[in-house]
N, C-alpha and C positions, 0 to 999 in steps of 0.2 A: 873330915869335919864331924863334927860330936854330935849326932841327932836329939832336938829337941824334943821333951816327953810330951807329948799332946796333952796330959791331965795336970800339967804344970806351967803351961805355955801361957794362956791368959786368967787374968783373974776374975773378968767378968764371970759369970753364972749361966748368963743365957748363952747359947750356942752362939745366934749371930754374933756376940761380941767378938768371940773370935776372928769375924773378916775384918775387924780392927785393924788387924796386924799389929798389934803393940805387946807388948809383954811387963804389966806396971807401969813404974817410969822409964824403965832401963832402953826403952827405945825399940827399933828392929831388931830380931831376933837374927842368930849368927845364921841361919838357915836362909833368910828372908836376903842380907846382905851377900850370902855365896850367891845366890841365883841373880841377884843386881848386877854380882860383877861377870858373871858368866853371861847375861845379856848384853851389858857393856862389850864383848869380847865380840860375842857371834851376831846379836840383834836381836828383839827381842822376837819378832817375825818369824823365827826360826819354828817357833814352836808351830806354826803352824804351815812347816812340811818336816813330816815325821824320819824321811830316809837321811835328812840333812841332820836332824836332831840328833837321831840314832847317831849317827858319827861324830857329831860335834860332843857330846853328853861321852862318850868313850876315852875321848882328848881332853877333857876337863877333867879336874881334879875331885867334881861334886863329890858326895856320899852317894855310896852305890845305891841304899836303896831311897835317896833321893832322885837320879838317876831313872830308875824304875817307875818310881809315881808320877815323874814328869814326859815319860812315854805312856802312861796308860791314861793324862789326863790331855796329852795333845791330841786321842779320838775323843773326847767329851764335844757333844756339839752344845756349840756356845761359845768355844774359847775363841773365837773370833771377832765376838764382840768385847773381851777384855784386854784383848791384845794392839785392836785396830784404835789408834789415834781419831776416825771419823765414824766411831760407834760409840757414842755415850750409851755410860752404864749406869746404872739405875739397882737400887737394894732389889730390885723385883727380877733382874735379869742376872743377877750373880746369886741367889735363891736357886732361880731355873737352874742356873749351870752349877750348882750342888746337888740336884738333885739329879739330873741327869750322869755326873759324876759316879754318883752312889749306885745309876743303874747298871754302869756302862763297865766299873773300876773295880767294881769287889770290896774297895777299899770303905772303912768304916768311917761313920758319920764324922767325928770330934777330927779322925786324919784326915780327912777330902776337907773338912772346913780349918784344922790348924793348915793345909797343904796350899789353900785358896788365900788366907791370910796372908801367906808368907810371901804369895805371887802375887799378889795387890801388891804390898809395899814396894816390893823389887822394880814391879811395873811403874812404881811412881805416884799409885793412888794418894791422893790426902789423909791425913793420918787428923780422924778427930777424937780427941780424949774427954773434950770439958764440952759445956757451954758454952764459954767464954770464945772457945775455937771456936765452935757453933757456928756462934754470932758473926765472927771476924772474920767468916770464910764468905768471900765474895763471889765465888763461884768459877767455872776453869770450863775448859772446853770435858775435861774426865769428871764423873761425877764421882761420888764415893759413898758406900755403906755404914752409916752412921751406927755405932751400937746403942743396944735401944737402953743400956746402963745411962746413956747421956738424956735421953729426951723423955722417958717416961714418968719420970714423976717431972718433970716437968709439964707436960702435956694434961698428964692428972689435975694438975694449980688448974691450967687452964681451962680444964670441962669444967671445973669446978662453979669459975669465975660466968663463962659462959652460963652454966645452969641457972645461977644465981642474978643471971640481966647485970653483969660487969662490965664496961666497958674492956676492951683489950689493949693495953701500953703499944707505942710503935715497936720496942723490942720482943714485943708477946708476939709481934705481928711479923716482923723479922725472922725469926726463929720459926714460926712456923712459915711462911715462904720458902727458906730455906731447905726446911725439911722434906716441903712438898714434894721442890723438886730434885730431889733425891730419891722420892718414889715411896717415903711414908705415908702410907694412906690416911693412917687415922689423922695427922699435920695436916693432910686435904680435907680430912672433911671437917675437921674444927675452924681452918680457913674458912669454908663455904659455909657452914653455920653462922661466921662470926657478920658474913659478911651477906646474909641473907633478905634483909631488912632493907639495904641503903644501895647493895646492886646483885640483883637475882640472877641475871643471867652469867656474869659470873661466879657467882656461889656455886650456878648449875652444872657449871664447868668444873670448876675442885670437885663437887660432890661425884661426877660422871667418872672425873676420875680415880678419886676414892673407891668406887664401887667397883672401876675394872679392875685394883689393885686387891677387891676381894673385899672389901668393906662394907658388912650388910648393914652397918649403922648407915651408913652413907646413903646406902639404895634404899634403907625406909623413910630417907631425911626425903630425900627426889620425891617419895611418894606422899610426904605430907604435903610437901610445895603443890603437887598437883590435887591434893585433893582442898585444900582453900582456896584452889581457883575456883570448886564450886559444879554444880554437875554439869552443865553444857560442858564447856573444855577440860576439866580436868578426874573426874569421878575414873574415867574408862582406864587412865594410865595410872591413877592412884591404887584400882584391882589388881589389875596386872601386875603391880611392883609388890603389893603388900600380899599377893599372896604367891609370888615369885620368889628373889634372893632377898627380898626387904622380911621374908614372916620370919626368918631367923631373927630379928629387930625387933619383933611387934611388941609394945609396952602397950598398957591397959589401955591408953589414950587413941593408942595406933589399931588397937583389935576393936574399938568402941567404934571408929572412924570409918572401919569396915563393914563391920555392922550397918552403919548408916548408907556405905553405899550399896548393901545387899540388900536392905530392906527397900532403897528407892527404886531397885531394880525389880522385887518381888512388887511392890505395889503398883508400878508401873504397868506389870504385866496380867495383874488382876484386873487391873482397870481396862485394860483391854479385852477380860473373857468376861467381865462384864456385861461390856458393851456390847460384845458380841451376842450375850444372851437375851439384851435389850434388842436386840435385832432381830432376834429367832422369834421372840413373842409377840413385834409389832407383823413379822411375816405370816405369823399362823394367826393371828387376827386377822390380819387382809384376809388370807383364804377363806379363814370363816365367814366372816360377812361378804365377801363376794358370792357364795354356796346357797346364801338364804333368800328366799322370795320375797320377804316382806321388808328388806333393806333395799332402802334408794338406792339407784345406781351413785349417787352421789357420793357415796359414804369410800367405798370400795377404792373409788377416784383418789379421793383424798388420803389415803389411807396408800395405796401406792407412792403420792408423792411425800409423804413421810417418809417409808421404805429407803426412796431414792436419796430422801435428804439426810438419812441416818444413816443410810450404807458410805455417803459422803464425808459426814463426820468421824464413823470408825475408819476411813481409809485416808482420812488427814492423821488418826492419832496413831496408827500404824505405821504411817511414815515419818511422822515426828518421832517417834519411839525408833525407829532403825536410825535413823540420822544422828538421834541422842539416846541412848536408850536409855539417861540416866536423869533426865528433865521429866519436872511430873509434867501430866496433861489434865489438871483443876477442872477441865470446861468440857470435856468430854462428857460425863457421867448425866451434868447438869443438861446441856442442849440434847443429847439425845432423849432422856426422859422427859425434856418439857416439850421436844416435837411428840412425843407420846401421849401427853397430856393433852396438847392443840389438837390430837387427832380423836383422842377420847371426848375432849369438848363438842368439837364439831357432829360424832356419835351422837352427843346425847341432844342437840338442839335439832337434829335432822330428825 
């Protein structure tokens, strides 16, 4: 059988396209259909037990050094989930198993992905070319690797539309469904954007999973959600994200946003060494005038129950600040110095 040239096999551009398996219009490639009918023959199962393959691969008529790449690619681990009927495959799990190929195989990038392509089709994968297929694929218990020639300027229209407060068409909305779940993150997260507004908690679901598929736009989307909830609930997880896998994300709006909650975080904690020092100086007050002879016993009195009542005040704003650390506490500053004032008062009438 005539081996197909990998630098001529697809016309896509991007690598992924190649798990297409298509070659123009012309269909499967004569490569892609020997391995169909050599599965037809032994099953496709085979591949994954190598001493059966080895023998079965020797009694077939394959191309020898097709033969070859289909013994170095049955230790690839993953092929188990391409092969097994109750393992849906996902663009993010036939990735893996290219790359694990390329660690394991010797073999070069353009061959392990024209060699994956070919075994998709043979396998039975869905072969999507247009949009139009896109759209019209209703979904299968196998999933399949979209090449991203079909969906990226599409999806482009779409940020577009989205940036712009567009509403999104039911087919805008189709299409990116679709795409999701086939394991396109960026389709998730434009999903979860689109859908941010009218129900969040599944937005938070596409966006979650946009982010595990690697999508830092995604993880700084999660983090804006959280920080317009506002500082009691959402400041602490909106740090965390924006300066986690979300800061590869951060646009001006998102680094200002941070800003805000690191500044509520630094004033929060001034406000507490503040206070504290409002508490050091009503203490070395009490001492002083308790030391002096010509101060009522009165004075000293009261001046302890200030102490008590401002040691009370800083250990409510100490705990509110561990509970929130990201809520101001306005009334602290105020009650502490005007029990200072009451106690100054009381000073100057006695």
């Amino acid at each position: 059988m005539t081996q197909t040239d990998p630098t001529t096999h697809s016309p896509l551009s991007d690598p992924l396209g190649r798990f297409s398996g298509v070659s123009g219009t012309a269909g499967p490639s004569d490569r892609s259909q020997a391995l169909a009918a050599f599965f037809d023959q032994n099953g496709k199962e085979i591949l994954l037990n190598p001493p059966a393959l080895d023998k079965a691969l020797k009694a077939s008529s394959l191309d020898l050094r097709l033969q070859l790449q289909l013994q170095l690619l049955s230790g690839v681990p993953g092929l188990s989930n391409l092969v097994l009927e109750e393992s849906p495959v996902v663009q993010n799990d036939l990735d893996r198993f290219v790359k694990n190929a390329l660690e394991t195989t010797g073999l070069s990038r353009s061959a392990i992905q024209e060699l994956v392509a070919d075994l998709g089709t043979a396998l039975g994968y869905p072969v999507i070319t247009t949009r139009q297929s896109l759209v019209e694929w209703q979904g299968s218990t196998r999933a399949f690797v979209v090449p991203p020639a079909v969906y990226r300027s599409e999806l482009a229209a779409l940020r577009g539309k989205l940036s712009r407060k567009q509403p999104l068409s039911q087919e805008d909305i189709q299409m990116l469904e679709t795409l999701s779940r086939t394991g396109v993150g960026e389709a998730a997260c434009l999903w979860g954007e689109s859908l941010m507004e009218e129900s969040p908690s599944a937005a938070l679901d596409l966006l979650t999973q946009a982010a595990q598929d690697g999508s830092a736009e995604a993880q700084a989307m999660i983090g804006d959600y959280y920080y317009r909830q506002g500082p009691s609930s959402g400041y602490s997880m909106a740090e965390a994200i924006y300066t986690g896998y979300g800061s590869a994300a951060l646009t001006r709006e998102r680094h200002a946003a941070l800003c805000t909650i690191l500044n509520e975080k630094r004033y929060n904690r001034f406000t507490l060494l503040f206070g504290g020092i409002l508490l050091a100086l009503m203490l070395a007050a009490t001492l002083v005038l308790s030391l002096a002879p010509q101060i009522s016993m009165g004075i000293p009195l009261v001046g302890i129950l200030a102490l008590v009542v401002n040691c009370a005040l800083l250990g409510v704003g100490v705990f509110l600040l561990r509970a929130r650390p990201y809520d101001s506490i306005p009334f602290l500053i105020p009650a502490m110095f005007g029990v200072w004032c009451v106690y100054m008062a009381t000073w100057c009438i006695v």
